[in-house]
FIDRENMAR-499052 format. One record per residue (C-alpha): x, y, z; residue in three letters. Coordinates in steps of 0.5 Angstrom, whole numbers, plus 2048, in hexadecimal, padded with zeros to 3 digits. Each point is the difference from the previous one (the first is absolute). Example, Ala and Ser with C-alpha at 12.3 -4.5 7.8 and 13.67 -1.06 7.14 Angstrom:
// FIDRENMAR-499052
8197F7810ALA8028077FESER
//
This chain:
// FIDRENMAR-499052
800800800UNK8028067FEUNK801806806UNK7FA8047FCUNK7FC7FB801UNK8017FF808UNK7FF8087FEUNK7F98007FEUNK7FF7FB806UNK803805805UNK7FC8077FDUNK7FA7FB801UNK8017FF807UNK801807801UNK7FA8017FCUNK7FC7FB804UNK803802806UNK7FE807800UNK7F97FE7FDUNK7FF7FD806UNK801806805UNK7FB8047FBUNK7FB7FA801UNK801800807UNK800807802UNK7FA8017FCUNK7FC7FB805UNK8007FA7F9UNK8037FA804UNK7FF7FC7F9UNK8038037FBUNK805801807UNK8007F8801UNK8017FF7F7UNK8058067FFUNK8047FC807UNK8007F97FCUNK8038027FAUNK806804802UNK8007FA805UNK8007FC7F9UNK8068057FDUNK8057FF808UNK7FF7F87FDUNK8018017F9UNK806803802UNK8027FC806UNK8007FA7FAUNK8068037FEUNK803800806UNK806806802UNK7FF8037FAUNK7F9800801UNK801804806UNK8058057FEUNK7FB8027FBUNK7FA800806UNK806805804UNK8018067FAUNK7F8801803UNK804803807UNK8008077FCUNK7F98007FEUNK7FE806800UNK7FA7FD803UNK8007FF808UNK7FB7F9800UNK8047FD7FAUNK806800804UNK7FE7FE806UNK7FE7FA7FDUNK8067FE7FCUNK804801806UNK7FB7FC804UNK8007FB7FBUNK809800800UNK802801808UNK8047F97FFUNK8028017FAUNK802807800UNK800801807UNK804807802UNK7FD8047FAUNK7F97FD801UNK800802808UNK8028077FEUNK7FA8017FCUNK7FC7FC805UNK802806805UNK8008057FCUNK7F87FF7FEUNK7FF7FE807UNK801806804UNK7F98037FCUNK7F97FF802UNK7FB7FD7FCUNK7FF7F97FDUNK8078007FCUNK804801806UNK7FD7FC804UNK8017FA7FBUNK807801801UNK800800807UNK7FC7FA7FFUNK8057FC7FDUNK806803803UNK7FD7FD807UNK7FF7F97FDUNK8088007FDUNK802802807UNK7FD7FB803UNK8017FA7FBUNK7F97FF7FDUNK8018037FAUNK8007FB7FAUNK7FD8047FAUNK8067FD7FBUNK8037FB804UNK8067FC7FDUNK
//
C-alpha cells in the first residue's frame, strides 16, 4: 500500500472524528455512534499495516483541530508514548468535552488499564 493510500485512511478518521464532535455537541447520538464507527474503522484499517499505519495516524498531532488530535494520540499513547502524552496534557488542561476525554485517557494510561492498541 502506498502512503497516499494510508493518507486518505487517516483524513477519514479525522473526518469522521470531527463529525462525531459535530453530532454530539449538537445532541444527535446516532449520527455521533455512525461517525465513531467509522473512524474506528480508519484507526483499524490503518492498524493492519502495523507501525506505519500508526506513524500515519500520528501526523494528525498537529491537527488543526483539538478533537482529531486528542483522538489519535489516545489511539497511539503505547506507540508514541511521549508525544501522544504531550497532546493528551495540552488538550487536558481546557474545560469541556475534548479535554475531558484527554484526562480520561491519561487517567486510564496512568493506571495501566489502557488498551486501545495493545501489541
Amino acid at each position: 500500500m502506498v502512503m497516499g493510500d494510508l493518507q486518505k485512511i487517516v483524513e477519514k478518521f479525522a473526518k469522521h472524528t470531527e463529525a462525531q464532535t459535530e453530532a454530539i455537541m449538537g445532541g444527535d447520538a446516532k449520527a455521533g455512534n455512525k461517525h465513531a464507527k467509522e473512524s474506528l474503522a480508519a484507526f483499524n484499517q490503518l492498524r493492519a499495516h502495523g507501525d506505519v499505519g500508526r506513524d500515519a495516524l500520528a501526523t494528525l498531532f498537529t491537527h488543526p483541530s483539538m478533537d482529531v488530535r486528542t483522538a489519535a494520540a489516545a489511539l497511539l499513547l503505547r506507540y508514541r508514548t511521549a508525544e501522544a502524552k504531550a497532546v493528551l496534557e495540552e488538550a487536558a488542561k481546557g474545560k469541556g468535552l475534548i479535554p475531558f476525554e484527554a484526562q480520561e485517557a491519561l487517567k486510564r494510561w496512568e493506571e495501566g488499564t489502557w488498551s486501545l492498541d495493545p501489541e
